[in-house]
TIKEMAR-459040 format. One record per residue (C-alpha): residue number from 1; residue in three letters; y, x, z. Coordinates in pm, whole numbers. Layout:
! residues N
SITE   k   r      Y      X      Z
SITE NUM ALA      Y      X      Z
...
This chain:
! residues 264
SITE   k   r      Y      X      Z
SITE   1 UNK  -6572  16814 -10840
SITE   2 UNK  -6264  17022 -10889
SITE   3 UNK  -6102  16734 -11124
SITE   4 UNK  -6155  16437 -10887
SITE   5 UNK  -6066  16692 -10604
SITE   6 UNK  -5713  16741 -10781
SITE   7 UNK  -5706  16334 -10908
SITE   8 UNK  -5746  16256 -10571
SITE   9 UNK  -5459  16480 -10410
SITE  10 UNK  -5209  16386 -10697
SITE  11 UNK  -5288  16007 -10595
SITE  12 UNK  -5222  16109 -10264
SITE  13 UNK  -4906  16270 -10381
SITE  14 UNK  -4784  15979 -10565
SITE  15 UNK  -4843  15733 -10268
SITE  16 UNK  -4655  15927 -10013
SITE  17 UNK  -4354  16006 -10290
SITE  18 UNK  -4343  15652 -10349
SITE  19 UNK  -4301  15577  -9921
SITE  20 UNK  -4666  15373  -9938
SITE  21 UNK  -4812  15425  -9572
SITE  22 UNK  -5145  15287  -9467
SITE  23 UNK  -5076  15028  -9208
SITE  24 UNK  -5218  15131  -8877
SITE  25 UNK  -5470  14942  -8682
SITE  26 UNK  -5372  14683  -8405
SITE  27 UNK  -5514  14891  -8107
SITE  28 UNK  -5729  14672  -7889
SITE  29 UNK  -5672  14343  -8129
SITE  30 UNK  -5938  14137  -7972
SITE  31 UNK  -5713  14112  -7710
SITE  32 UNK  -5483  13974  -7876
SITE  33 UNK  -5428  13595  -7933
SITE  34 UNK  -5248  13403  -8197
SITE  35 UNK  -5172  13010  -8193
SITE  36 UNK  -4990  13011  -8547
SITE  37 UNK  -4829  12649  -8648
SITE  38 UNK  -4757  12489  -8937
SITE  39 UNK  -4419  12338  -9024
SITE  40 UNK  -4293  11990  -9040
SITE  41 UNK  -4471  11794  -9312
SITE  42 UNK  -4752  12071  -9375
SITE  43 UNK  -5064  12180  -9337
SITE  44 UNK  -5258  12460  -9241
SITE  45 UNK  -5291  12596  -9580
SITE  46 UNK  -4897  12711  -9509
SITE  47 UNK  -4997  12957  -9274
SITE  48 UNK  -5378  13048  -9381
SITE  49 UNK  -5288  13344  -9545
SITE  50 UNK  -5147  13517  -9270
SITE  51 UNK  -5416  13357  -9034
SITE  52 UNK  -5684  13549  -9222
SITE  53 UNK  -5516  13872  -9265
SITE  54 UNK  -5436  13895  -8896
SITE  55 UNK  -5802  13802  -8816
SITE  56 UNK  -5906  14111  -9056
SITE  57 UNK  -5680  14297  -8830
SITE  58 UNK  -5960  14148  -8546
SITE  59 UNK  -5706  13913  -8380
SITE  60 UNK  -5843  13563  -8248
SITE  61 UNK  -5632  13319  -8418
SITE  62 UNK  -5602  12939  -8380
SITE  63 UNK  -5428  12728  -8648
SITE  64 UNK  -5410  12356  -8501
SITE  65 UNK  -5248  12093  -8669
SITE  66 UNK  -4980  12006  -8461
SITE  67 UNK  -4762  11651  -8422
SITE  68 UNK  -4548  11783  -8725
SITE  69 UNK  -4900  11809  -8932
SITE  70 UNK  -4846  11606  -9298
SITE  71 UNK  -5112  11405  -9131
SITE  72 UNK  -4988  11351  -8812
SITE  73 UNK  -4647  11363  -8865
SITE  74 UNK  -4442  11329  -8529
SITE  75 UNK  -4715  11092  -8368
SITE  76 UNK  -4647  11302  -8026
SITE  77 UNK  -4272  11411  -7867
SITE  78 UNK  -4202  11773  -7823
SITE  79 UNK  -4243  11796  -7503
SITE  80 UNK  -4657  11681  -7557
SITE  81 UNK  -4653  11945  -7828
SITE  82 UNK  -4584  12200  -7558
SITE  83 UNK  -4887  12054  -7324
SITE  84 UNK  -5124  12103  -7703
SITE  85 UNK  -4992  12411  -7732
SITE  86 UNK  -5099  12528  -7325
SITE  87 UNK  -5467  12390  -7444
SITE  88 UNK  -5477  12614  -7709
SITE  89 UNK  -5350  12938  -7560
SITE  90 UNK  -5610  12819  -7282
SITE  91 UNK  -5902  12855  -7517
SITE  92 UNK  -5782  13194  -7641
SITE  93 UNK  -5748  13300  -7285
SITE  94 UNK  -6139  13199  -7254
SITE  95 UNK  -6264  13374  -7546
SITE  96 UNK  -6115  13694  -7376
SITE  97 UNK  -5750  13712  -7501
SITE  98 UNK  -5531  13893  -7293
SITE  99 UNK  -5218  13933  -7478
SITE 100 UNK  -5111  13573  -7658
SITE 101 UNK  -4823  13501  -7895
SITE 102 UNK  -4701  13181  -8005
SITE 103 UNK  -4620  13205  -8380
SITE 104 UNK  -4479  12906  -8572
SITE 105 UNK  -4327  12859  -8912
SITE 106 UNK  -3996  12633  -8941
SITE 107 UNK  -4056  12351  -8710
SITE 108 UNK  -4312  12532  -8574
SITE 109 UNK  -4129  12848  -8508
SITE 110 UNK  -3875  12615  -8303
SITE 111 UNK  -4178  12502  -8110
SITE 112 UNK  -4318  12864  -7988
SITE 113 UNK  -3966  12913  -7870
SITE 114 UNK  -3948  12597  -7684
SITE 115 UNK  -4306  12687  -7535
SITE 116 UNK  -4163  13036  -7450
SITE 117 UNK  -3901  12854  -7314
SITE 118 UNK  -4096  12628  -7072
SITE 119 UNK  -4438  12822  -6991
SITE 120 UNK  -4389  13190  -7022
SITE 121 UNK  -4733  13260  -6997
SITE 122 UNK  -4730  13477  -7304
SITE 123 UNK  -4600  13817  -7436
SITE 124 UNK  -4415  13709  -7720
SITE 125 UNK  -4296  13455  -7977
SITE 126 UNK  -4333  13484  -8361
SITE 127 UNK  -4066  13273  -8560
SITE 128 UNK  -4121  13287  -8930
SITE 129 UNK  -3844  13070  -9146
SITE 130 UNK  -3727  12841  -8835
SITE 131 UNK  -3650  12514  -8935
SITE 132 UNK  -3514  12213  -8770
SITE 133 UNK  -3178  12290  -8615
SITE 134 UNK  -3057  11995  -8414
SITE 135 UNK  -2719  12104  -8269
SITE 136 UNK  -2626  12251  -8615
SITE 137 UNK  -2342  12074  -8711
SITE 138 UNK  -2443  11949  -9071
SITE 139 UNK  -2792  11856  -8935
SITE 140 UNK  -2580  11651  -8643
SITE 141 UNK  -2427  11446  -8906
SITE 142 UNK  -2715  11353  -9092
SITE 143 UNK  -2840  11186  -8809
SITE 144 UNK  -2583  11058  -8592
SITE 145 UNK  -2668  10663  -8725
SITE 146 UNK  -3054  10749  -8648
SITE 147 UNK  -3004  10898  -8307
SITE 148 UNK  -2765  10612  -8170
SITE 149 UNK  -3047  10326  -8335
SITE 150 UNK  -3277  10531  -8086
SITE 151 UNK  -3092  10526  -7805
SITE 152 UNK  -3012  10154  -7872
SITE 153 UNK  -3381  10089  -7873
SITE 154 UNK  -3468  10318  -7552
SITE 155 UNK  -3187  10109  -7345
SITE 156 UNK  -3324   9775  -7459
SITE 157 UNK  -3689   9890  -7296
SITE 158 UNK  -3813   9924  -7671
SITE 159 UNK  -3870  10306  -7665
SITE 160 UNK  -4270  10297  -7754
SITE 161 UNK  -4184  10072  -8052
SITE 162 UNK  -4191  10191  -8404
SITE 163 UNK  -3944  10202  -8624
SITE 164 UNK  -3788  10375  -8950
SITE 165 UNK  -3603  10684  -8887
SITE 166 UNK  -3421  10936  -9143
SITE 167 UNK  -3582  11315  -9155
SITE 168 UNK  -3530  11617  -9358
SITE 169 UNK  -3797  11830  -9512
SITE 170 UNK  -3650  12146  -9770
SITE 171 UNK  -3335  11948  -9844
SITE 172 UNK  -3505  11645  -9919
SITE 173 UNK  -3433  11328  -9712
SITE 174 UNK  -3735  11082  -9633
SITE 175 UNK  -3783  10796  -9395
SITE 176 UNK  -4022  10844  -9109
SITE 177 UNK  -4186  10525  -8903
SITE 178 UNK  -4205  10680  -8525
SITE 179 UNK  -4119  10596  -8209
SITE 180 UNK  -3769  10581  -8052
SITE 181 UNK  -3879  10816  -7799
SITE 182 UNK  -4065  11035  -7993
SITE 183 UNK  -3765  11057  -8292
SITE 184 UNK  -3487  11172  -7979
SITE 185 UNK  -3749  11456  -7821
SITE 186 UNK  -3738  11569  -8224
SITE 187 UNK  -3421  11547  -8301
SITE 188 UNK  -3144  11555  -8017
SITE 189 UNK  -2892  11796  -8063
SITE 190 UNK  -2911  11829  -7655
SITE 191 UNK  -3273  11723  -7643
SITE 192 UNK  -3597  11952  -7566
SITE 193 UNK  -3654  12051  -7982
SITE 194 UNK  -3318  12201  -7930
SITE 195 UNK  -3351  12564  -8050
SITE 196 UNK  -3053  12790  -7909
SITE 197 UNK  -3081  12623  -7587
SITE 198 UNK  -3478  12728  -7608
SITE 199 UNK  -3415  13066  -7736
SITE 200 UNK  -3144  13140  -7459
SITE 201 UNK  -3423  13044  -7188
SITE 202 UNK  -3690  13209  -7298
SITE 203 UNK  -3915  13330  -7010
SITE 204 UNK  -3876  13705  -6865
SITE 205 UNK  -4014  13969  -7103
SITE 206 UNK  -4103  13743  -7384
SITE 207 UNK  -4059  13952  -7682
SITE 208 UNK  -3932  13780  -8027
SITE 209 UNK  -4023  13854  -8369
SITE 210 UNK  -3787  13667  -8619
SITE 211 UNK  -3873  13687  -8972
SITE 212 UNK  -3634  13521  -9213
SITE 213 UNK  -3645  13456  -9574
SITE 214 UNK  -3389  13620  -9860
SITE 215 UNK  -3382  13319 -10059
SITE 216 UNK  -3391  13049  -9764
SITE 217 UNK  -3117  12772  -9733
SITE 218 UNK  -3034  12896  -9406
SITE 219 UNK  -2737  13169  -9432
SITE 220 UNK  -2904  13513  -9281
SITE 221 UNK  -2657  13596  -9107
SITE 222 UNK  -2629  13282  -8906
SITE 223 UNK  -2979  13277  -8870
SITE 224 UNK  -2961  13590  -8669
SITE 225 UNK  -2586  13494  -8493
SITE 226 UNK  -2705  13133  -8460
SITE 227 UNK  -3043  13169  -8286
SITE 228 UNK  -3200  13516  -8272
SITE 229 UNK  -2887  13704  -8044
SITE 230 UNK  -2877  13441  -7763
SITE 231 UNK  -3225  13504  -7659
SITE 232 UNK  -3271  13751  -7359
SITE 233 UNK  -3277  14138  -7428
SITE 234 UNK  -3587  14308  -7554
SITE 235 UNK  -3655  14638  -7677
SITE 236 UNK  -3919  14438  -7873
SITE 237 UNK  -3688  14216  -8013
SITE 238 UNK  -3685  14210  -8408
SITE 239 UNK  -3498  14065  -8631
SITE 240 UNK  -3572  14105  -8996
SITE 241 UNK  -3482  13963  -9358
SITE 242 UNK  -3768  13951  -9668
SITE 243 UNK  -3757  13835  -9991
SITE 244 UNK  -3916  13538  -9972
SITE 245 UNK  -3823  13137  -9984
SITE 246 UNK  -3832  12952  -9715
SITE 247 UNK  -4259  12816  -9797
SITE 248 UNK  -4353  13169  -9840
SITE 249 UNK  -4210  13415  -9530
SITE 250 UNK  -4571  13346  -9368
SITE 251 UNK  -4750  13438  -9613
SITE 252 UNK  -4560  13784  -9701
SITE 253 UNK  -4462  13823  -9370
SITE 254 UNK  -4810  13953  -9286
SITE 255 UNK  -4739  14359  -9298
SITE 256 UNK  -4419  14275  -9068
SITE 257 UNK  -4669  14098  -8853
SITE 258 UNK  -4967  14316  -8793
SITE 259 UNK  -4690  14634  -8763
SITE 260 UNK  -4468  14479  -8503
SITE 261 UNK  -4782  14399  -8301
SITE 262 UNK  -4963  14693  -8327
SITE 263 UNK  -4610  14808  -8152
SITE 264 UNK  -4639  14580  -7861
């Protein structure tokens, strides 16, 4: 008994030397309420990881596939998105949430701040890898042709009429077939998907969690000059970098998760 006794505290030893701590339980988690999205051209499986460790953790979690779903794929504007998202936070709220964050991964991280934005029903927004910058100015130009063929349609009384559009998914272009109306909610540079303009609204004593990737296109420190800074002050608020490409900062953004709620 003596020699495990002594195994043990040197394992111990080593753990705490080496700055492992055990994370610490979410206190009341079955309060809490997730809706986590996928991003643009994805599916669940992007964000299932996280999904499951969180629900360990005893948070309710709902992972819809949203308009930007690879199966779906923009087949509702923005602003219905936000109305999908308001259903979901409702059923949380009826299986006895009390606390509900709107978590999203690149086009859906824009959309829980746009939903933060609009609602403010909820005590914080999780934003892991946003995606989908409209009023950037190299995203602009990639779309200037598409946007004006919109707005071309939309005066001529054609807005619910399908047509191709260009979209960008991890530096890839790729034609989409959607609505004129639907393509200028998405992709406006002053339009509702807009994500400065959302972040700088965001409702009274939303808190933010932004988790960016180390190996991301997106510069870092634009991501957090660009976005993060202009939304209202929180003592909450947390910005934070992990190495991690741009498909992955869900999935190993789970300890950064579960700590910064357990802190809320």
């Amino acid at each position: 008994m003596k020699i495990f006794r002594i195994i043990f505290l040197s394992l111990i030893a080593s753990l705490l030397l080496s700055g492992w701590v055990a994370a610490e339980s979410i206190k009341n988690a079955k309060t809490i309420g997730v809706v986590l999205m996928q991003g643009k051209g994805g599916t669940t499986k992007w964000v299932d990881s996280l999904a499951s460790n969180l629900e360990s953790e005893d948070v309710q979690v709902i992972t819809p596939d949203m308009p930007w779903h690879r199966d779906r794929i923009y087949d509702k504007s923005f602003e219905d998105a936000m109305l999908e998202i308001q259903e979901h936070v409702n059923t949380l709220k009826s299986k006895g949430a009390t606390r509900i964050y709107i978590a999203g991964h690149s086009l859906g991280a824009v959309a829980a701040a746009g939903y933060g934005a609009r609602v403010g029903n909820i005590q914080g927004i999780i934003l892991l890898a946003p995606g989908h910058f409209t009023n950037m100015r190299k995203f602009k130009r990639k779309f200037i042709d598409d946007l004006e063929k919109a707005d071309e349609m939309i005066k001529a009384g054609k807005g619910n009429e399908t047509a191709e559009f260009g979209d960008i998914n991890m530096g890839q272009r790729m034609p989409r077939d959607v609505t004129a109306n639907i393509y200028k909610s998405m992709f406006s540079p002053t339009g509702p998907a807009e994500f400065v303009s959302n972040m700088k609204n965001l409702k009274k004593g939303i808190a933010v969690l932004y988790v960016a990737g180390s190996e991301d296109r997106i510069p870092k420190t634009k991501d957090r000059e660009y976005a993060f800074d202009k939304a209202p002050a929180n003592e909450k608020n947390k910005f934070t970098i992990i190495e991690s490409g741009h498909l992955d900062v869900p999935d190993l953004a789970s300890d950064t998760v579960i700590e910064w709620l357990g802190k809320q």
